[in-house]
N, CA, C and O of each residue as an XYZ file, in Angstrom:
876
protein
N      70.868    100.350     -7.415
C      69.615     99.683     -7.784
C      68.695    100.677     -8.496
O      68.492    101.726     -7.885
N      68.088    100.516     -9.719
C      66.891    101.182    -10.531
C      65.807    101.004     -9.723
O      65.560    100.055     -8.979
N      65.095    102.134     -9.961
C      63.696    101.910     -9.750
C      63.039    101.159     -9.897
O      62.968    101.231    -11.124
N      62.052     99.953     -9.489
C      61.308     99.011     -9.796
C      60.097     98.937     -9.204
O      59.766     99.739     -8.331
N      58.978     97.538     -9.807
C      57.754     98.261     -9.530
C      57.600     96.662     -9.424
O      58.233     96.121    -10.330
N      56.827     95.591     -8.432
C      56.611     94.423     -8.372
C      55.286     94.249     -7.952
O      54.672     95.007     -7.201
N      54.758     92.945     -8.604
C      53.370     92.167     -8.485
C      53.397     91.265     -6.994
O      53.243     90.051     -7.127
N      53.497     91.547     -6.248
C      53.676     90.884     -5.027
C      52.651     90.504     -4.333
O      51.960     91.387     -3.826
N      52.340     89.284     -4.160
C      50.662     88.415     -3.185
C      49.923     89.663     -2.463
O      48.696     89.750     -2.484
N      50.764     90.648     -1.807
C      49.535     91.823     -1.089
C      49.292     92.938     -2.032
O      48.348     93.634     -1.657
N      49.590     93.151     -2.629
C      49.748     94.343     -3.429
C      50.655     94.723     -4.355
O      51.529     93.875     -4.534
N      50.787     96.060     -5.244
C      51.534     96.462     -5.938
C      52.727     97.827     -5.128
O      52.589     98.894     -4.529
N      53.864     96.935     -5.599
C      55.107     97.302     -4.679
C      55.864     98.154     -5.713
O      56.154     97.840     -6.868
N      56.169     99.500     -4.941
C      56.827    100.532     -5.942
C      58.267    100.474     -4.746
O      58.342    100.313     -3.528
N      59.222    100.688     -5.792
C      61.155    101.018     -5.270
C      61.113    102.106     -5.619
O      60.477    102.449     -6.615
N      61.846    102.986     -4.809
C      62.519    104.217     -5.819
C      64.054    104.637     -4.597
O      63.899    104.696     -3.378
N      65.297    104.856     -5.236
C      65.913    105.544     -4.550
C      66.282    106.330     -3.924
O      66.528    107.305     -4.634
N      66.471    106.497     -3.012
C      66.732    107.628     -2.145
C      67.979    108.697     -2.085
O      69.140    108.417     -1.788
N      67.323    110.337     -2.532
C      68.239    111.205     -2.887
C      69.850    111.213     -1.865
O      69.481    110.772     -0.776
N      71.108    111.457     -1.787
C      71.689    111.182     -1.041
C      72.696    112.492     -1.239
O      73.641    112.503     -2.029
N      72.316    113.584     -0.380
C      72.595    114.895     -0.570
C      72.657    115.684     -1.705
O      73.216    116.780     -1.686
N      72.021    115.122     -2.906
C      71.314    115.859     -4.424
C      69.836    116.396     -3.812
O      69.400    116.121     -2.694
N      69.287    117.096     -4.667
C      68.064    118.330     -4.804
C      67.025    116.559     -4.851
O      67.225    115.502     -5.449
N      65.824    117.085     -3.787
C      64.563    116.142     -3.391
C      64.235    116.293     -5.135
O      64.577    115.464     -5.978
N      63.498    117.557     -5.394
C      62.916    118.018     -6.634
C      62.244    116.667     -7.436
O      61.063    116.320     -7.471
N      63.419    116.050     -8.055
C      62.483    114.944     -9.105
C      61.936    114.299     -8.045
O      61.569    113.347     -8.734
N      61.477    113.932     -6.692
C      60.391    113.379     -5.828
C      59.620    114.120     -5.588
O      58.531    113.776     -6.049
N      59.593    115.195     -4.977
C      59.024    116.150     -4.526
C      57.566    116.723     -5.179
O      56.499    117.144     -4.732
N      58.320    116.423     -6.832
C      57.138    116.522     -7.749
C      56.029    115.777     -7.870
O      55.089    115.988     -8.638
N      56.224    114.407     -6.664
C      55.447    114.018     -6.958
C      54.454    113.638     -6.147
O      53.657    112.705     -6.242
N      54.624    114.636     -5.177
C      53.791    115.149     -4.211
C      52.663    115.813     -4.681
O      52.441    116.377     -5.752
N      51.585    115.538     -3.073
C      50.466    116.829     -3.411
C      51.386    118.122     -2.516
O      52.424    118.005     -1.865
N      50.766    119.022     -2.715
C      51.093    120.448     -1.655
C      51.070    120.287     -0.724
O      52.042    120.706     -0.095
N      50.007    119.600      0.020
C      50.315    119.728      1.330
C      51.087    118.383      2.076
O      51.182    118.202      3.290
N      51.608    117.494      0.979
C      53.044    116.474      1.564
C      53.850    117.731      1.390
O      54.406    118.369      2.284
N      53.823    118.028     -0.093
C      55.417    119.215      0.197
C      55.768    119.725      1.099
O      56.853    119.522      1.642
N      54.740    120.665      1.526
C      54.514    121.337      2.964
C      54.985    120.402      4.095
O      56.082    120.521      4.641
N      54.216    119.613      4.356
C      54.563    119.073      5.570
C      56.251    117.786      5.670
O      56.494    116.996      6.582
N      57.062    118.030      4.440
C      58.059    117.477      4.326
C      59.447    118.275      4.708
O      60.497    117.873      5.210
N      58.930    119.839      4.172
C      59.583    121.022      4.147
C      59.930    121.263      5.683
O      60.888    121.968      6.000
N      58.919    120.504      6.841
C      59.362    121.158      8.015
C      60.301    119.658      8.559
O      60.785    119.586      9.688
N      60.396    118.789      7.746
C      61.199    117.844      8.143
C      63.126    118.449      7.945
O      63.708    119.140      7.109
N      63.705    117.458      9.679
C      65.209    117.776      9.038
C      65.334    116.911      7.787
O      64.842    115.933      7.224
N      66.388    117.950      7.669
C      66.788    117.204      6.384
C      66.930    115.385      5.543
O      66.452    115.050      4.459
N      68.017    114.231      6.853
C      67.923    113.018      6.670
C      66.308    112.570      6.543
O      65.754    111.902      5.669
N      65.790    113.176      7.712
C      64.097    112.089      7.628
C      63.508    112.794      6.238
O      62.881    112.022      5.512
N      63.653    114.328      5.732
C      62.792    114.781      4.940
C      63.068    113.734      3.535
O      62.245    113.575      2.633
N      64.345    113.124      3.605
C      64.633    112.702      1.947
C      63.709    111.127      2.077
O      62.975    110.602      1.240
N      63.977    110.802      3.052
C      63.011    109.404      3.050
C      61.760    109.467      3.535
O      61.087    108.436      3.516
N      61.232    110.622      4.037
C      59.694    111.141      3.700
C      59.488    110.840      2.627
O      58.840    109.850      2.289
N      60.055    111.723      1.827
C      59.762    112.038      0.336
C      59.825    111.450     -0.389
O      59.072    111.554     -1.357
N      60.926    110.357     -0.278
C      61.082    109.280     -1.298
C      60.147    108.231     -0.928
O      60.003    107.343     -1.769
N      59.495    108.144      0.127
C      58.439    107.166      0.599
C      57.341    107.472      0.035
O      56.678    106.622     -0.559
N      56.934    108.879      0.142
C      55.632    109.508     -0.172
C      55.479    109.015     -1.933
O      54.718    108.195     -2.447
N      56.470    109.835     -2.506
C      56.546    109.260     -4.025
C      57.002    108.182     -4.565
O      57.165    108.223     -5.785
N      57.396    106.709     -3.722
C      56.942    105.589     -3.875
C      55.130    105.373     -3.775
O      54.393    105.039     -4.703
N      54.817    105.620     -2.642
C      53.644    105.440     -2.357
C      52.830    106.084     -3.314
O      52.073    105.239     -3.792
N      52.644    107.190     -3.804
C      52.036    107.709     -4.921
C      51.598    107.211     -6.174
O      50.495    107.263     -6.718
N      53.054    106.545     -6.647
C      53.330    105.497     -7.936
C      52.662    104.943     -7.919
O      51.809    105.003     -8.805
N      52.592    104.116     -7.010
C      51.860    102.863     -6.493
C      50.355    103.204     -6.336
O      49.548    102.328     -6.648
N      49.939    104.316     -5.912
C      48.423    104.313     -5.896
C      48.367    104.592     -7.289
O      48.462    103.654     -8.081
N      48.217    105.825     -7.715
C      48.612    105.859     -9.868
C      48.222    104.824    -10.480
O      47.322    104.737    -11.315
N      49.239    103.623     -9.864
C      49.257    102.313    -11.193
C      48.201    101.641    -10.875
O      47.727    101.041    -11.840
N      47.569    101.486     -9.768
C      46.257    100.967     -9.540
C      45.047    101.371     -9.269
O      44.107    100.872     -8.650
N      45.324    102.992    -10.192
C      44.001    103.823    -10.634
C      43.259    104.515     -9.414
O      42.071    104.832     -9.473
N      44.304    104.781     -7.972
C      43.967    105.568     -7.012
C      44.091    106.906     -6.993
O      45.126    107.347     -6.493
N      43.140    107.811     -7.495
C      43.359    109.200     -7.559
C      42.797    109.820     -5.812
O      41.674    109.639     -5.341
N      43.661    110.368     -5.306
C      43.669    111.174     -4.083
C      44.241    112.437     -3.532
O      45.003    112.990     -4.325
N      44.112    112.920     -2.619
C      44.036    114.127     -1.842
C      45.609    114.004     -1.484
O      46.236    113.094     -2.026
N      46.248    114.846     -0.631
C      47.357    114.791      0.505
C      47.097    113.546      1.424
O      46.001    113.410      1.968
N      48.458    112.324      1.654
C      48.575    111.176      2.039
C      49.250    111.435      3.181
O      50.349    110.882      3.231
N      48.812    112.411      4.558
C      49.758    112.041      5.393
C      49.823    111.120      6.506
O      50.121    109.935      6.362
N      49.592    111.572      7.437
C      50.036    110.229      8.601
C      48.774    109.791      9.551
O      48.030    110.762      9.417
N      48.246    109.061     10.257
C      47.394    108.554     10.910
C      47.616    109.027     12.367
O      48.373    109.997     12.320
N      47.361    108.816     13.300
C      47.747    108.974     14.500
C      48.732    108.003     14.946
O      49.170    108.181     16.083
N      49.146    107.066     14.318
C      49.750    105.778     14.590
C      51.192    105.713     13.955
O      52.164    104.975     14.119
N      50.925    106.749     13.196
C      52.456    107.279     12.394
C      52.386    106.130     10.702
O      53.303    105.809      9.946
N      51.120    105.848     10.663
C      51.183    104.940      9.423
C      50.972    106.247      7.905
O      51.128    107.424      8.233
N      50.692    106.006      6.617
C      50.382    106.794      5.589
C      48.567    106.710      5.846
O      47.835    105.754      6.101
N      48.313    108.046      5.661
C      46.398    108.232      6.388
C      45.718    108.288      4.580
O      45.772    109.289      3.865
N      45.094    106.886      4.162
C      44.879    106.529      2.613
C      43.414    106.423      2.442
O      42.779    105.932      3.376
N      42.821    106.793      1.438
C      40.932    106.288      1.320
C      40.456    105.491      2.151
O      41.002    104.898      3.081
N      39.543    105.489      1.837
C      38.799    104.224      2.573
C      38.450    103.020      1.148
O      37.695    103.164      0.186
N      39.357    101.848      1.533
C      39.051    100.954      0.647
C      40.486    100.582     -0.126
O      40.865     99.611     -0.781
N      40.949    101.553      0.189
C      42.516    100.831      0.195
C      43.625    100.849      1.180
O      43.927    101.707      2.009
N      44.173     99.677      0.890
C      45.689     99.826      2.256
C      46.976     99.709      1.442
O      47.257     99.498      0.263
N      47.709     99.963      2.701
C      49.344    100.628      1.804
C      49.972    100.854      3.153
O      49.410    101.106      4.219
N      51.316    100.706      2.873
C      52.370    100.606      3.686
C      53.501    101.085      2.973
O      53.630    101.143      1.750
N      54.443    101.480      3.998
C      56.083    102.283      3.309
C      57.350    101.663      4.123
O      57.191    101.465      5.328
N      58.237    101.440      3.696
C      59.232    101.292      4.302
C      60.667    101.515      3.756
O      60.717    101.138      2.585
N      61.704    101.939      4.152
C      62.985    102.392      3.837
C      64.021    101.765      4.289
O      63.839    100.887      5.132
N      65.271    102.055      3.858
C      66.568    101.463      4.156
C      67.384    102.355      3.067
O      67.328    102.458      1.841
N      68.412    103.135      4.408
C      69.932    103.158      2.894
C      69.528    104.430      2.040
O      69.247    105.616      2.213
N      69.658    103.516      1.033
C      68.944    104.138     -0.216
C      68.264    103.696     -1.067
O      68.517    103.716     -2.272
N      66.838    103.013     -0.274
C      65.907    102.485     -1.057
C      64.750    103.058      0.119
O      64.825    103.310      1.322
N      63.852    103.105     -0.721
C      62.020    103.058     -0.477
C      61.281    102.565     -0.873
O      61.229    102.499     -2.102
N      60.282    101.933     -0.076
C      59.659    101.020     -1.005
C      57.876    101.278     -0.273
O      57.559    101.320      0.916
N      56.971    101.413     -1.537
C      55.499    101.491     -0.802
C      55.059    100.310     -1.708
O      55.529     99.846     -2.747
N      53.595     99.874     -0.658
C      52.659     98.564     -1.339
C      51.595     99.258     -1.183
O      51.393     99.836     -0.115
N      50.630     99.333     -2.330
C      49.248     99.435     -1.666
C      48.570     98.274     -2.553
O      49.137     97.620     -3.428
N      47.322     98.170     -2.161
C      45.713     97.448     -2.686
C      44.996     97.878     -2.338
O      44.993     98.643     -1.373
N      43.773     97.420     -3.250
C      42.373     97.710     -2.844
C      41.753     96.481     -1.709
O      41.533     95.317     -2.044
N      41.615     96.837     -0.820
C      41.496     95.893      0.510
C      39.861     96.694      1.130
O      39.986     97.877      1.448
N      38.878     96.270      1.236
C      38.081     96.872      1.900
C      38.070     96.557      3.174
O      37.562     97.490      3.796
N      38.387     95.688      3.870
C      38.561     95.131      4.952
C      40.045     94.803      5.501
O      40.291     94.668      6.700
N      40.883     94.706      4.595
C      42.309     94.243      5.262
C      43.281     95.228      5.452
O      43.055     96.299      4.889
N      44.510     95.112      6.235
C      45.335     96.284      6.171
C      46.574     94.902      5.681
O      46.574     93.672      5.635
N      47.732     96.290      5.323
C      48.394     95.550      4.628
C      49.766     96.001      4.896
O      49.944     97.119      4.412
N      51.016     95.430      5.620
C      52.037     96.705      5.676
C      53.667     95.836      4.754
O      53.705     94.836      4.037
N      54.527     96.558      5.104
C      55.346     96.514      3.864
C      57.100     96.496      5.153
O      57.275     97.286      6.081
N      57.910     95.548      4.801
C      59.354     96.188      5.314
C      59.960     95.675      4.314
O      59.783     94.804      3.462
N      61.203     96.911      4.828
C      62.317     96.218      4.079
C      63.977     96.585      4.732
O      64.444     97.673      5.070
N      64.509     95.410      4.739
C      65.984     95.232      5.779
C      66.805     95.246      4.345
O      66.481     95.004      3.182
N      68.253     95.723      5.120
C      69.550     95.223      4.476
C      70.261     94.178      4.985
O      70.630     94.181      6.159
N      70.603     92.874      3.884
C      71.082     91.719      4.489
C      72.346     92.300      5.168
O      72.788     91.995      6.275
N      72.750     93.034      4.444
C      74.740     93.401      5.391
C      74.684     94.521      6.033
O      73.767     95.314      5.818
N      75.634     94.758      6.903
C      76.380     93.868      7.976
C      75.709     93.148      8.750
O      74.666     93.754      8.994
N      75.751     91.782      9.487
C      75.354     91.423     10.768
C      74.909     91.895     11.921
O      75.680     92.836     11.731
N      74.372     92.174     13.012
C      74.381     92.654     14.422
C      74.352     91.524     14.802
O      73.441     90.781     14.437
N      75.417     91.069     15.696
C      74.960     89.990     16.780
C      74.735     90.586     17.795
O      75.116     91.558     18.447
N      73.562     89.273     17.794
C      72.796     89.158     19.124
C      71.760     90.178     19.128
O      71.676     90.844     20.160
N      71.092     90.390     18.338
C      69.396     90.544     17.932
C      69.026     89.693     18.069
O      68.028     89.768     18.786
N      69.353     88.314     17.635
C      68.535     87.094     17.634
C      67.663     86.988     18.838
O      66.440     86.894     18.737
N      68.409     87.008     20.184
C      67.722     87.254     21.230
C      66.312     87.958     21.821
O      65.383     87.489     22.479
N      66.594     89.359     21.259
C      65.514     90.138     21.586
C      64.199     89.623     20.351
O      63.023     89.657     20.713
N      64.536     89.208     19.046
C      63.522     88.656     18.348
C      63.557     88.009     18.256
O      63.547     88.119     17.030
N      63.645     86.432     18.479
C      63.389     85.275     18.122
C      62.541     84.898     19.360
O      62.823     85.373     20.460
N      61.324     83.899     19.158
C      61.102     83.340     20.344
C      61.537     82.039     20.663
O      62.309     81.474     19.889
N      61.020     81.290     22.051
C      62.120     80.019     22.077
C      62.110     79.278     21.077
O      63.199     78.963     20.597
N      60.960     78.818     20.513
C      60.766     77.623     19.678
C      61.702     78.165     18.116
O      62.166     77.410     17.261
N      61.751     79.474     18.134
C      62.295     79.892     16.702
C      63.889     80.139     17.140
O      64.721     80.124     16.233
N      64.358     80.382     18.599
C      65.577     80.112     18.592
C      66.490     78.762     18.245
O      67.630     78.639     17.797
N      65.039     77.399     18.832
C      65.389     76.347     18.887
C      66.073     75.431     17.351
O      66.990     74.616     17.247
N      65.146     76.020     16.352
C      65.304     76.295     14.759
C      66.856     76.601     14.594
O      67.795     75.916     14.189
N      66.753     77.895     15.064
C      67.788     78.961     14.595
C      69.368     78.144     15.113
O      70.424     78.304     14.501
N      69.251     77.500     16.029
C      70.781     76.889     16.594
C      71.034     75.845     15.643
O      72.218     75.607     15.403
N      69.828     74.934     14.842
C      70.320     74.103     14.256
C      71.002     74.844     13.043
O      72.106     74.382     12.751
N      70.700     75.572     12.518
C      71.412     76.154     10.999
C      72.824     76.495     11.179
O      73.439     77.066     12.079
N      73.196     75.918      9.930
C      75.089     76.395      9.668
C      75.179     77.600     10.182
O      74.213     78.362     10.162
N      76.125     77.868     10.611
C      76.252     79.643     11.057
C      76.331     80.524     10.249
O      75.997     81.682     10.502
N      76.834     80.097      9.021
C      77.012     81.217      8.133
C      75.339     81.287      7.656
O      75.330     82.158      6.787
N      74.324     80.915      7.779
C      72.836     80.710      7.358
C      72.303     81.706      8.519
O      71.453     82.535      8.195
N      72.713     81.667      9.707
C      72.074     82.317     10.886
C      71.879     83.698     10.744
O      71.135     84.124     11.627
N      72.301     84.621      9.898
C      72.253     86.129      9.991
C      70.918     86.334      8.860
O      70.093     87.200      9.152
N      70.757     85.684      7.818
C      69.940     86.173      6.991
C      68.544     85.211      7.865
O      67.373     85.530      7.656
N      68.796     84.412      8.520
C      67.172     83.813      8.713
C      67.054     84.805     10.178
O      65.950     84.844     10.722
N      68.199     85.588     10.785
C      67.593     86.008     11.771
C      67.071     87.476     11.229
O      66.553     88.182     12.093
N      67.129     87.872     10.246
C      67.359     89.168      9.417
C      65.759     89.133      8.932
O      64.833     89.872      9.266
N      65.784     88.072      8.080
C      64.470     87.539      7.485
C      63.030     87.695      8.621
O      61.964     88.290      8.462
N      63.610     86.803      9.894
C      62.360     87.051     10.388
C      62.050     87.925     11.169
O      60.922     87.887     11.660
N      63.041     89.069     11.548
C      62.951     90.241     12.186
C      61.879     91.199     11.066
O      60.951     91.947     11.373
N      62.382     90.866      9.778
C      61.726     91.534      8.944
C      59.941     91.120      8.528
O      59.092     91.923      8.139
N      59.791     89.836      8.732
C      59.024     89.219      8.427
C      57.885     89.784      9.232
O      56.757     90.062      8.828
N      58.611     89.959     11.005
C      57.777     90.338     12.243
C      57.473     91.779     11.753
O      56.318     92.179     11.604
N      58.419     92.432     11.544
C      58.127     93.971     11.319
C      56.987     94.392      9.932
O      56.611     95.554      9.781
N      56.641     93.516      9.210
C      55.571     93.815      7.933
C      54.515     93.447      9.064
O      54.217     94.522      9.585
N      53.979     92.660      9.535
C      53.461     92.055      9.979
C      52.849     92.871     11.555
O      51.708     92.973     12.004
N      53.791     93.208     11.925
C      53.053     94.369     13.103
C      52.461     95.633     12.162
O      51.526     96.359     12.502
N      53.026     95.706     11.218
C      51.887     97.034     10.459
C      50.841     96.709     10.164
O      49.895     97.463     10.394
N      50.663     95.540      9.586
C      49.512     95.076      9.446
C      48.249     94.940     10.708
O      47.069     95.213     10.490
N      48.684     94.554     11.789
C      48.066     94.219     12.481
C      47.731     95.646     13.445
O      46.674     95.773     14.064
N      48.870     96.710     13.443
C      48.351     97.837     13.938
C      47.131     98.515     13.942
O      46.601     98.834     15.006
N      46.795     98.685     13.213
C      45.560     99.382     13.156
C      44.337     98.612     13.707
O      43.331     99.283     13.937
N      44.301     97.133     13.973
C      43.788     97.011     14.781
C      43.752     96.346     16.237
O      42.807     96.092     16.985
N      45.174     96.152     16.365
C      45.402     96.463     18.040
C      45.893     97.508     18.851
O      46.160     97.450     20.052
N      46.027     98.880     17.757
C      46.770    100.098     18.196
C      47.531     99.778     19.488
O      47.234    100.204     20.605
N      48.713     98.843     19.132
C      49.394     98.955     20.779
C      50.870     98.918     19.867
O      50.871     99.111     18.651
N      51.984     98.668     20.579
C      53.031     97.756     20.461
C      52.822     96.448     20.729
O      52.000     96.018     21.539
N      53.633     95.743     19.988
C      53.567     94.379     19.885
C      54.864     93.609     19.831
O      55.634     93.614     18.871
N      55.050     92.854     21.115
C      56.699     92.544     21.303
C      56.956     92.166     20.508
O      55.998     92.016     19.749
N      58.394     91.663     19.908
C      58.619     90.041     19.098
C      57.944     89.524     19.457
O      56.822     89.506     18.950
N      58.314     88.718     20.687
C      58.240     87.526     21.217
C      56.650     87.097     21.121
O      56.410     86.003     21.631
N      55.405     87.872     20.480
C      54.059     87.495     20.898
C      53.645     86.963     19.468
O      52.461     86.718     19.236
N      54.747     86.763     18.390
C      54.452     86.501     17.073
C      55.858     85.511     16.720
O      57.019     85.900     16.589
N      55.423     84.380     16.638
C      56.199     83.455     15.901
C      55.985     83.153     14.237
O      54.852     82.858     13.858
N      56.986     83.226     13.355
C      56.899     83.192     12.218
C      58.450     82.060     11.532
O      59.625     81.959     11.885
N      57.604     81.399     10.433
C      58.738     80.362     10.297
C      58.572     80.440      8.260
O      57.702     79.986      7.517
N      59.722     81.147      8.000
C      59.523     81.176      6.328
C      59.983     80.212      5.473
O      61.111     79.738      5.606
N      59.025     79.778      4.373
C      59.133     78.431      3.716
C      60.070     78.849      2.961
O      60.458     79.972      3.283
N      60.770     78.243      1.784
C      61.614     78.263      0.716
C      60.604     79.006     -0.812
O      61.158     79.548     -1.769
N      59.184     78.842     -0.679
C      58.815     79.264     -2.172
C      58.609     81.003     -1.291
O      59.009     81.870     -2.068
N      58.326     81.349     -0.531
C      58.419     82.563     -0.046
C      56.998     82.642      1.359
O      56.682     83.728      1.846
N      56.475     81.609      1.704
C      55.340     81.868      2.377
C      55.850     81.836      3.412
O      57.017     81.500      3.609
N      54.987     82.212      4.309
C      55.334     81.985      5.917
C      54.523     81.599      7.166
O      53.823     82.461      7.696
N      54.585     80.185      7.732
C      53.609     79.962      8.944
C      53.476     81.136      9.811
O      54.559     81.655     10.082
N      52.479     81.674     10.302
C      52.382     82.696     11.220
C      51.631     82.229     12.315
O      50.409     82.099     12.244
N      52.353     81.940     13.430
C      51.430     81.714     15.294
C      51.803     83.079     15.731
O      52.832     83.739     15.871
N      50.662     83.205     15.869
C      50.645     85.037     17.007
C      49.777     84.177     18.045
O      48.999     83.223     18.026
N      50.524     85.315     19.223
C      49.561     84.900     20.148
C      48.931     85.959     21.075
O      49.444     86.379     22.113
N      47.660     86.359     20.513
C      47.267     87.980     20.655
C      46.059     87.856     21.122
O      45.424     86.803     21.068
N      45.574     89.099     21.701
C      44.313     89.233     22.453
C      43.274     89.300     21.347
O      42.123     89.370     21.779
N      43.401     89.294     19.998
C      42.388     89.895     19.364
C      42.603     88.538     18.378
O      43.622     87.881     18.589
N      41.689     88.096     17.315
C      42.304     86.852     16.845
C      42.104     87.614     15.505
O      41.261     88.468     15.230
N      43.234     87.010     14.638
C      43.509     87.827     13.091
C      43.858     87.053     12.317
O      44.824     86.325     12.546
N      43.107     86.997     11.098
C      43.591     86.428      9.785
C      45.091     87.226      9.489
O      45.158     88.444      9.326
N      46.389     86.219      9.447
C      47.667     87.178      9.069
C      48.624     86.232      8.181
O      49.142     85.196      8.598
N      48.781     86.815      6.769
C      49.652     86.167      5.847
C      50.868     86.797      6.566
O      50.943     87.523      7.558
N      51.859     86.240      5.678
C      53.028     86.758      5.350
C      53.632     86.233      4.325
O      53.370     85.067      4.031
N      54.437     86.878      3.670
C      55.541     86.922      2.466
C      56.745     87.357      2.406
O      57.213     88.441      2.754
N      57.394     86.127      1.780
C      58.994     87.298      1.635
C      59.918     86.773      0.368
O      59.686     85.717     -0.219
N      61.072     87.731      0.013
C      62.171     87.448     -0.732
C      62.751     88.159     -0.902
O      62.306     89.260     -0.576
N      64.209     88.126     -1.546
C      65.152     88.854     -1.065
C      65.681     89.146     -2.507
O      65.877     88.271     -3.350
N      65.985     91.113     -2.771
C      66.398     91.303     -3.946
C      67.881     92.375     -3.961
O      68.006     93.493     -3.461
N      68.770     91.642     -4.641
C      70.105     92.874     -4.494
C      70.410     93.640     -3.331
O      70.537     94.854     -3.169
N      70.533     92.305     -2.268
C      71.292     92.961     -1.241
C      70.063     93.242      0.170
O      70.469     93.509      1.301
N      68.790     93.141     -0.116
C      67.895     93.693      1.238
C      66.849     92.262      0.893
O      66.861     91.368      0.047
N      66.153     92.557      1.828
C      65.239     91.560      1.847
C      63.653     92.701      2.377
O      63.418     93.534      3.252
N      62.702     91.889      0.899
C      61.167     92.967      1.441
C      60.556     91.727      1.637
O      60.950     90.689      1.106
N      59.625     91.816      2.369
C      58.322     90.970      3.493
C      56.827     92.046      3.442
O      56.531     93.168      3.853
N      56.277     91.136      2.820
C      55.127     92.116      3.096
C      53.994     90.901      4.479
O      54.385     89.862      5.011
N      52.701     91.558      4.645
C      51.732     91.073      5.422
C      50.480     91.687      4.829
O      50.414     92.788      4.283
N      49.167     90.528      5.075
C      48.037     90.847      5.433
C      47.356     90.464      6.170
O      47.285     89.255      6.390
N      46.380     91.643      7.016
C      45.822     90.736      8.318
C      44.322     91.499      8.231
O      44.165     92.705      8.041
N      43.501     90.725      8.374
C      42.077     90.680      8.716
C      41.005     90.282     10.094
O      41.467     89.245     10.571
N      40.367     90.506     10.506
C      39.430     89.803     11.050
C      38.984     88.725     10.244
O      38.891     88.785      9.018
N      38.577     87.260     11.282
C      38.307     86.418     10.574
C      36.831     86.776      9.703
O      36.073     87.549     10.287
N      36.492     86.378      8.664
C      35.185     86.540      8.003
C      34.323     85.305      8.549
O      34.867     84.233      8.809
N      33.303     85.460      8.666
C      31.964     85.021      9.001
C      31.930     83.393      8.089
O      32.122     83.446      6.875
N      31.722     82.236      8.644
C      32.091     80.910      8.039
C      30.111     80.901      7.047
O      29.787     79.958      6.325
């Protein structure tokens, strides 16, 4: 897969591949100093998808005229970004992929799965009843990508919402059901109450989902 760069409902979504025992270097460059630095003390596997995350994420601020400092981590293990924009990273394989926007109020996070191979019996630990109840009616050969889909769907979607419930957040406390043009009903059922999109679709083999979640605004 090439590098690519997408217009996606939360933000602007940068791809880039991930080095696969070749020299970081053409990423690396596109770091500040002190990512370099703090990539350099990574082992090796996590350092290449540091890096290839970091310089997704970079791109992506660039193209939407975000000039900044060293992007590293929050206490929460998220990317630590201005104030006034949000952004999210996520990996697989040999892909990376960052989203950011200008959000003054919203956070915004980003996944991305590989449709192949299967695991059975995830469904379990993520689906809740009413979305298992769904899930039994579909052909079987349909069952791996919708259970894939909304594992992924859940996982954009707890980034989003991290930062402001700083906890873990089971599956089971977020039901999500994805339409055919790419939207997605979202019932959470959380102590804190949150404006939360979701999005998804699936390109060459993985499937990306992004989220945004807010406090409700003032009627």
């Amino acid at each position: 897969m090439r590098n690519f760069q997408l217009e996606l409902a939360h933000g602007l979504c940068v791809g880039v591949r991930i080095p696969q025992g070749g020299p970081l270097e053409t990423w690396v460059d596109w770091l500040h100093v002190k990512e370099q630095k703090f990539a350099a003390t990574l082992p090796l596997p996590r350092r290449a998808t540091w890096v290839a995350g970091r310089a997704a994420l970079r791109q992506a601020l660039n193209r939407v005229g975000v000039r900044c400092g060293p992007v590293l981590v929050t206490d929460r293990g998220a990317p630590l970004l201005p104030e006034g924009v949000a952004g999210s990273i996520s990996h697989k394989n040999l892909l990376a992929v960052a989203i950011v926007a200008r959000e003054p109020d919203a956070r915004i996070g980003i996944d991305l799965e590989v449709l192949e191979p299967p695991r059975e019996g995830i469904e379990r630990k993520i689906l809740t009843p009413e979305e298992m109840s769904k899930w039994r009616l579909l052909p079987e050969e349909r069952r791996w990508n919708d259970t894939i889909l909304r594992f992924s769907i859940k996982e954009a979607i707890y980034k989003a919402i991290d930062p402001f419930l700083r906890r873990i957040v089971d599956y089971k406390e977020v039901s999500v059901y994805p339409r055919e043009d790419g939207s997605v009903r979202v019932s959470a059922r959380l102590e804190r109450h949150l404006e939360i999109e979701a999005r998804w679709q699936f390109l060459e083999g993985y499937v990306i989902t992004t989220s945004r979640a807010r406090e409700p605004r003032p009627a």
